[in-house]
N, C-alpha and C positions, 0 to 999 in steps of 0.2 A: 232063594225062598225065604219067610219072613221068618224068625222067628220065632218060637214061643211064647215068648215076654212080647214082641210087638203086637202080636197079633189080642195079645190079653189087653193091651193098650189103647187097641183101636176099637177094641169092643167097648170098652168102658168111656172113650171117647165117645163113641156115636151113641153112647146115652147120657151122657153129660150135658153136652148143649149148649148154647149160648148162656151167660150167668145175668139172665134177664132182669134179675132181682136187684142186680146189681146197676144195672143201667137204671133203673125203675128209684130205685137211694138216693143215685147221683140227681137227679132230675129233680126228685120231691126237695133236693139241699138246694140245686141250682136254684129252684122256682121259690125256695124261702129267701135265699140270699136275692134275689131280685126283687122280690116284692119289699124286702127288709131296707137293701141300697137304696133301690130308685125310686117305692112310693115312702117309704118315712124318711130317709133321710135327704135324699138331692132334690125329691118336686116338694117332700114334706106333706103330701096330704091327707095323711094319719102317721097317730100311731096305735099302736096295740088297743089302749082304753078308752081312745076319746070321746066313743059313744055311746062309754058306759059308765059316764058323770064323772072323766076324771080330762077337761079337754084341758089341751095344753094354756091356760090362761091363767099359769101361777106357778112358781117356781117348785114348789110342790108337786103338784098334775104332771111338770114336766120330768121332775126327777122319776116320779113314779111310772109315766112311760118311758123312759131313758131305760129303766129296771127291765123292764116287761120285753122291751124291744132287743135288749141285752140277750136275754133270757131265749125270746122267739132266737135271735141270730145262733144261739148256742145250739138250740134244738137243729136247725139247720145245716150247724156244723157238724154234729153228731151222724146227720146224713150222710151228709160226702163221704165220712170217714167209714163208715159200715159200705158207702157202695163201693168204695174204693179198697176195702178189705177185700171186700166178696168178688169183685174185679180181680186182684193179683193175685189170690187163691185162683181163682178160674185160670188165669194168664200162666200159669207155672205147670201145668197139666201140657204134655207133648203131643204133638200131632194135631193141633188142632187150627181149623183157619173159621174165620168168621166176617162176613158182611161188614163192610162198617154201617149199614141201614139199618144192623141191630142194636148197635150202641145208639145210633141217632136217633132209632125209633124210639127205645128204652129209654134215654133219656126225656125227650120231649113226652111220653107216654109219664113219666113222674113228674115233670113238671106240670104240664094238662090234670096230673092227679089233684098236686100240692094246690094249685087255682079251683080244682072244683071240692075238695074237702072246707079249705080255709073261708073261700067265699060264701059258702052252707054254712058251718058252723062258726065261720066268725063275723061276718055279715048278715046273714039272716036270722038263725036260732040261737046266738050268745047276744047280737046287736054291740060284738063291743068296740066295733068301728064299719066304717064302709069305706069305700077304693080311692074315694076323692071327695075329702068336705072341703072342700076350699069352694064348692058350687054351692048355690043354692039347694037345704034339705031336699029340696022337692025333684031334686036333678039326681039325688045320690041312687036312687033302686036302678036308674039307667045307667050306671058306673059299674055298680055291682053287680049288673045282669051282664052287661058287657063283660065283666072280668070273668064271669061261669062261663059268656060263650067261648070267650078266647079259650078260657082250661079246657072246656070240652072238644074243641077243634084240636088243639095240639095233642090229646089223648087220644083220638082215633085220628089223627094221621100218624103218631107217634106209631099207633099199633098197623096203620096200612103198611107203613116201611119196613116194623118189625115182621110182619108175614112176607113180605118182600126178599129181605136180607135172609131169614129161614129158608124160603126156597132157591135163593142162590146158595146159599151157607151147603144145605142138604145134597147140590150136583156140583159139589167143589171135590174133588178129589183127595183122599186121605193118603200123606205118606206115613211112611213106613220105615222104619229104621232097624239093622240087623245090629243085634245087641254084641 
């Protein structure tokens, strides 16, 4: 028979729950470190200010995006490191088994976030860049719509997986340990 202590474990277990918040951290850091890696640094086709009169065409403009882009990667770092607190907080809690469709969902569900915040607020309402100026102005809103659809896509399949993984997570079996 289970203990006393186990049994107070596994209650407070089945109201714990997957650390959603935390996969949700990871994803909004992943999806800055991607968009920070692979559109301003390796294709280059911004960076943080170029469409808010500061474009890269002077050593200046560039030092000042060099700052900016510094700055965005840190805020991104700060991500990981909070969903990866809130992860190993979560992970040190006993008795508990989890979907990996909730990590997957959770993450892609922040990533899909960090694409449809940043593309709103830094493509359309700050204007202080868009997804790809190396095309023609006239080409950039189709870049930038592209890049909300993508976020929007990965945020609701992020979140199909996560109710996915929930309900395997919820008919998994809880053990129990005698103290």
């Amino acid at each position: 028979m289970p203990s006393t202590k186990a049994t107070e474990k596994q209650s407070s277990v089945s109201k714990s729950g997957f650390p959603t918040a935390a996969g949700i951290f990871l994803g909004l850091g992943l999806g800055g470190f991607f968009d920070g890696i692979v559109l301003h640094q390796i294709l280059q086709w911004h960076h943080m200010a170029t469409s808010a009169g500061y474009p890269p065409d002077s050593l200046e403009n560039l030092k000042f995006n060099t700052l900016l882009d510094g700055l965005f990667h840190a805020s991104t770092y700060v991500f990981v490191v909070i969903g990866l607190v809130l992860l190993w907080r979560a992970a040190h809690r006993q008795h508990l088994w989890w979907s990996g469709k909730m990590l997957a969902g959770s993450f892609l569900m922040g990533f899909g976030l960090f694409n449809v915040v940043e593309g709103i607020v830094d493509h359309h309402v700050l204007k202080l860049h868009h997804v790809n100026e190396t095309v023609p102005p006239e080409q950039w809103i189709y870049w930038d719509v592209g890049f909300l659809v993508w976020g929007a896509a990965m945020l609701f399949a992020g979140w199909g997986l996560l109710k996915a993984g929930k309900r395997l997570s919820s008919n998994a079996p809880v053990q129990t340990t005698s103290a």
